[in-house]
N, C-alpha and C positions, 0 to 999 in steps of 0.2 A: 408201469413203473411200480415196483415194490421195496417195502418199505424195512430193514433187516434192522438188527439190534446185535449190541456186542456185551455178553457177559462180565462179570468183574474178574472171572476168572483166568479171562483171554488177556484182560489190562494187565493183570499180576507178571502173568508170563510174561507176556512182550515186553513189559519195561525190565523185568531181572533179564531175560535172554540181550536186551538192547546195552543196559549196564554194566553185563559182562562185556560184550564184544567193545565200548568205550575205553575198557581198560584191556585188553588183551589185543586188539587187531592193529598191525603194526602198517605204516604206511611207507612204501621204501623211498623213504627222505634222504638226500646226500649225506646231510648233516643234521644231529639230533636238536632237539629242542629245547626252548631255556630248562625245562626239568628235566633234561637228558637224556631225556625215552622218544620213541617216534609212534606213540600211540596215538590214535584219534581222539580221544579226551585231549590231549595234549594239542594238536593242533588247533582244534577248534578252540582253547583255550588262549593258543597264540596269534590264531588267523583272525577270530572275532568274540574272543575276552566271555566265552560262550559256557558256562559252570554246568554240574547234572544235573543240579537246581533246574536252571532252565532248558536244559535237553529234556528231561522229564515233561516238563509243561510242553513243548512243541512236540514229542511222541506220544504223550496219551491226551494231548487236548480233544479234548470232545467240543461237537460239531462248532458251537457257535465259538470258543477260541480258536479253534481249526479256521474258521471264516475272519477273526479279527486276524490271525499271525497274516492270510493272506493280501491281506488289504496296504493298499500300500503307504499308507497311514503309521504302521505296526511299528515300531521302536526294530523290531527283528528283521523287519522285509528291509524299510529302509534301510538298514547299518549293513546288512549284507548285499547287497545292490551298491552301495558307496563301496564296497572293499573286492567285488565278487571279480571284477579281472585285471586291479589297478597291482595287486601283493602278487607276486608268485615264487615260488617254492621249486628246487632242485629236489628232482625227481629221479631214481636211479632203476632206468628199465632194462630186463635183460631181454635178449631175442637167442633164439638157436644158434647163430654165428657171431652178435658182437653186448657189447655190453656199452651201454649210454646215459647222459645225463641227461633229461628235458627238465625245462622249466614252464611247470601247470602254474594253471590261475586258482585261486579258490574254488570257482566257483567248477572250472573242470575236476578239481579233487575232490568235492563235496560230489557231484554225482558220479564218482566210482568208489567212495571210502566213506561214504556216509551211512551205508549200510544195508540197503537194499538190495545189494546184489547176493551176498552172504546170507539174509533172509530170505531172500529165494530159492535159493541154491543150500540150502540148511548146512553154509558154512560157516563156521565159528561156533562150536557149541561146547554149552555150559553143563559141569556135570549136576545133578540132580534135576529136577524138575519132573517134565512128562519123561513115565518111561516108556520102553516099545515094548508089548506084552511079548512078542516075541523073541525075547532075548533075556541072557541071563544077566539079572539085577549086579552080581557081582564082577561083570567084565565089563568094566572101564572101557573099556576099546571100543562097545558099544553104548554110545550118546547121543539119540535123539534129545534134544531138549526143546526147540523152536525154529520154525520154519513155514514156509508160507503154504505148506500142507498140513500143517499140526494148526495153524490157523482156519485155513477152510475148513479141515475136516470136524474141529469143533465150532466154528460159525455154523456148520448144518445147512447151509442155504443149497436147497436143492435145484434153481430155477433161475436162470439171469434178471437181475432186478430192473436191468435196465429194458428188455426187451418184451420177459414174460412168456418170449417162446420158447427158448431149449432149457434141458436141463442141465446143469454145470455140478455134476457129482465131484465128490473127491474120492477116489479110489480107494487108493495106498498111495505111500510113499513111489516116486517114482513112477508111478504109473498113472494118472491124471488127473488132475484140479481143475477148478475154475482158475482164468484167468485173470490178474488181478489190478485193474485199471487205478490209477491213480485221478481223483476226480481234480485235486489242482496238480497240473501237471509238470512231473521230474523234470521237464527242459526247462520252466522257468522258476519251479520252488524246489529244487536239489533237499534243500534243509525241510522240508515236509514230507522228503521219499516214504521216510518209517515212522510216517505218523500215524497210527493204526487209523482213526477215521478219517484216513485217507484213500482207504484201501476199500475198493470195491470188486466184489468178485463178481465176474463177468464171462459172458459167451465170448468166443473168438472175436466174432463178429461185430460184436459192438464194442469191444476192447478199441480191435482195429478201426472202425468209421468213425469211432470219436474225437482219434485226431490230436492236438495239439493245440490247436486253437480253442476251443470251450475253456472257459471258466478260468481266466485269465485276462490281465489288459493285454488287448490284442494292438497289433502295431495298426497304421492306416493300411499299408499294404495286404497285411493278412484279413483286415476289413473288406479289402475290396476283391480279393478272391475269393473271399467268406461270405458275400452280400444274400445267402440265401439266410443265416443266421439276425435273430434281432438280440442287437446289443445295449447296454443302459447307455446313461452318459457317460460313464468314466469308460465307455471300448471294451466292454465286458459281457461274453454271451456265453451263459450259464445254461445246465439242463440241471432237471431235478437231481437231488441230493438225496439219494437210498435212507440214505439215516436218519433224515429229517421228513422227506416229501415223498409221497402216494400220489397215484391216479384215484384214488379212492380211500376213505380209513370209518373205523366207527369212531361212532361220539360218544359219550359218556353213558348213552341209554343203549349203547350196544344197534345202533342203526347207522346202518352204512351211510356215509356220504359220499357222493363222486365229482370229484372237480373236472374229471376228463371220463371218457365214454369212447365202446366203437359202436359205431353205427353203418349197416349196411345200404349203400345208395344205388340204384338200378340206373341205366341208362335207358334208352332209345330201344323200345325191345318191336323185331320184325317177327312178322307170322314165322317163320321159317326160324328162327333163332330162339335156343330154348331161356327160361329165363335166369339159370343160372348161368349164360352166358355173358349176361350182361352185368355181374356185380361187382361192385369195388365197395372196399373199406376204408373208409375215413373215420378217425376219431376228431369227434366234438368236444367242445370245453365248454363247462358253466359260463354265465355270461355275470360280467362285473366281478371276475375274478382279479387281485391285486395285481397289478400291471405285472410285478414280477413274477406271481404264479405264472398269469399266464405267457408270459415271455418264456418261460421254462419250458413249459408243455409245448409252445411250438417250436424251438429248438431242441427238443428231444424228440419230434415229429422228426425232424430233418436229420437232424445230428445221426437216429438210428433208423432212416427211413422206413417208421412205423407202419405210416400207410400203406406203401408198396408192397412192404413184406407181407403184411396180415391178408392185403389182396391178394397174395398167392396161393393162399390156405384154402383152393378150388374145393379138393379131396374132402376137407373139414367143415368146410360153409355147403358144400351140394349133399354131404352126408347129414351135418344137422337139418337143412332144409328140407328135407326126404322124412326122417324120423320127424318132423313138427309136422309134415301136409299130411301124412299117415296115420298121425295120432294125436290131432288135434285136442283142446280140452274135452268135448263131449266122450270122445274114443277114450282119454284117460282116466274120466267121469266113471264112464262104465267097467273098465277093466277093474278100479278101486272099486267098485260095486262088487262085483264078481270076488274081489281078491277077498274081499272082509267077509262075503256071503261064505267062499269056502272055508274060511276059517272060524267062522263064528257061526256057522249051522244055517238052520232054517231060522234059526230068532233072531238072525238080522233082517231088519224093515226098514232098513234107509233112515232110521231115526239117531241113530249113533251117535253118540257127541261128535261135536263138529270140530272139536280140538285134535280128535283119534282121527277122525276120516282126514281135515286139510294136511296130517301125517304122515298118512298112507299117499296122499295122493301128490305128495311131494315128493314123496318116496319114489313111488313108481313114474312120475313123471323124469325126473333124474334116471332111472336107467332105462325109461325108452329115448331119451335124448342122449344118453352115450356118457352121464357125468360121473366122476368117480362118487361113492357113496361113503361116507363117515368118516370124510376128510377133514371135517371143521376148516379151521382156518389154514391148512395146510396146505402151500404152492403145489402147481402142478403146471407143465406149459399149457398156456393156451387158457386157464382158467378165466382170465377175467375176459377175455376175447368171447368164448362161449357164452358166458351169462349174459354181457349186455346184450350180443344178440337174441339171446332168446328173450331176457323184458322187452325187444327192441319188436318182437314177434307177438310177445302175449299183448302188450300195448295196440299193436297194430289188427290184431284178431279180437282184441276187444270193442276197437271203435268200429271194423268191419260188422261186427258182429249185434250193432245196435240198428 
């Protein structure tokens, strides 16, 4: 689970791209509304008395008023939930052969005209803002301004935060992004679709397992076809929260902390079976972790069947296990002997500073293990998967090795 951040630059956009489309996206109503227009400002203003004062706060709330709007405590959840399918509205839909009225509920017109669709589909755009460099400044006819590629592609997140295994590039326009999971989910908070820290970008795959049930009150029934998940007492089972929550983060003196861990566990091994035949992956979690910490971490064990998938990473765990029995510490001892003797002549004597040499030989220990080099903090799939196994390795060859 990784941890992503959203510039102020990105808030800027989204709210001027969201407050254009408030006044311009027309919703085809029978009959106009009491200010005689059929824009979306206007109905939310008639449907639930909803001003851009507080559109604004429910699109850029950051994380913890993003968690109070959800609650159902909130002045907003309540009043919309009291109104979401009691009011409805004539609705004028055309089809290829006839033309009809339906009458939607709120709460059905809120998730088709509340704006996420148009943000995804980078429909409704406003002129100025981002330009497309390829295109000329002067034709109007060409208007990128906001969309949920102009979002990814400057979030920069190269890696699924939720899973940690693939990468989720954003190409170009058109041609592919991460996709982009809503952590409270559009079938029950409509009015949170376009609330940017809402939005996480995501692998297929964990888009899709995540489901509908997480991080919401869950009805009894979805409890009990959900029974692999743990819920609080209010019927609420939560996975970490990208913009808030790590499997891991530093602390203020720059040292890692890890509240979850993978850890490789061996089975039952027979003469004749080799032993990477026998491993699975299981991640650990600190112990006396806040109930709700760790509530999270094992519903986002299950939620994106962590364990199973990382135990499949046979190729990845039999090839790092091969580069560690091969080149154990002594083996990388010596090679950093060697590396610093050919560079430094005959006047090295193994006396070196010990700050130069534990450099070198971190150095070289990382690319006989296969790790990318001069990444600093920079995702990569599979990065934290790797590391704990190899502390999980040098731990384990250093108690061996007493």
């Amino acid at each position: 689970m990784i941890r992503i951040k959203l510039s102020e630059e990105i808030k800027k956009l989204h709210w001027e791209w969201y407050e254009y489309y408030l006044n311009n996206k027309d919703i085809p109503l029978k009959h106009n509304l009491p200010d005689g227009k059929k824009k979306v400002l206007s109905f939310l203003k008639d449907a639930l008395g909803w001003d851009e004062a507080l559109l604004k706060e429910i699109v850029l709330a950051e994380p913890a008023k993003l968690h109070s709007l959800a609650n159902k405590d909130s002045e907003v959840f309540k009043h919309y939930n009291s109104i979401k399918v009691g009011k409805r509205y004539e609705i004028k839909k055309e089809k290829w052969d006839e033309k009809r009225v339906e009458k939607w509920t709120v709460e059905k017109i809120l998730k088709e005209y509340f704006g996420y669709d148009d943000f995804e589909k980078g429909g409704i755009q406003k002129k100025g803002g981002i330009q497309n460099e390829d295109v000329d400044e002067n034709d109007c006819s060409n208007k990128i301004k906001w969309s949920a590629y102009t979002f990814t592609r400057m979030l920069n997140i190269d890696v699924c935060p939720y899973c940690g295994r693939q990468y989720v590039f954003t190409i170009s326009d058109g041609n592919g992004r991460p996709q982009i999971d809503h952590y409270y989910p559009q079938s029950e908070y409509p009015f949170l679709s376009c609330s940017l820290y809402n939005f996480i970008p995501s692998c297929p795959q964990c888009n899709h397992q995540k489901g509908d049930v997480l991080n919401k009150y869950a009805t009894k029934t979805e409890r009990k076809n959900h029974d692999e998940y743990d819920y609080d007492q209010d019927g609420r089972a939560f996975v970490p929260y990208p913009y808030e929550d790590a499997f891991e983060s530093k602390n203020d003196d720059g040292v890692i902390e890890k509240d979850a861990w993978f850890s490789v566990l061996y089975g039952d091994v027979k003469d004749d079976i080799s032993l990477e035949d026998s491993v699975c992956v299981k991640i650990k979690h600190k112990k006396n972790l806040p109930c709700d910490k760790e509530r999270k971490i094992k519903n986002a064990i299950e939620a994106f069947h962590l364990n199973e998938l990382y135990s499949c990473q046979e190729i990845e765990l039999n090839d790092l296990f091969a580069r560690y029995r091969h080149y154990c510490k002594s083996k990388i001892d010596e090679i950093t002997s060697l590396v610093l003797k050919a560079q430094l002549g005959r006047g090295y004597n193994g006396n070196l500073n010990s700050i130069v040499v534990k450099a070198y030989t971190h150095r070289i220990k990382n690319i006989i293990l296969g790790k990318p080099l001069n990444v600093r903090d920079k995702q990569y799939p599979l990065r934290k998967f790797k590391e704990d196994i190899i502390e999980q390795l040098d731990i384990t060859h250093k108690v061996m090795g007493k």
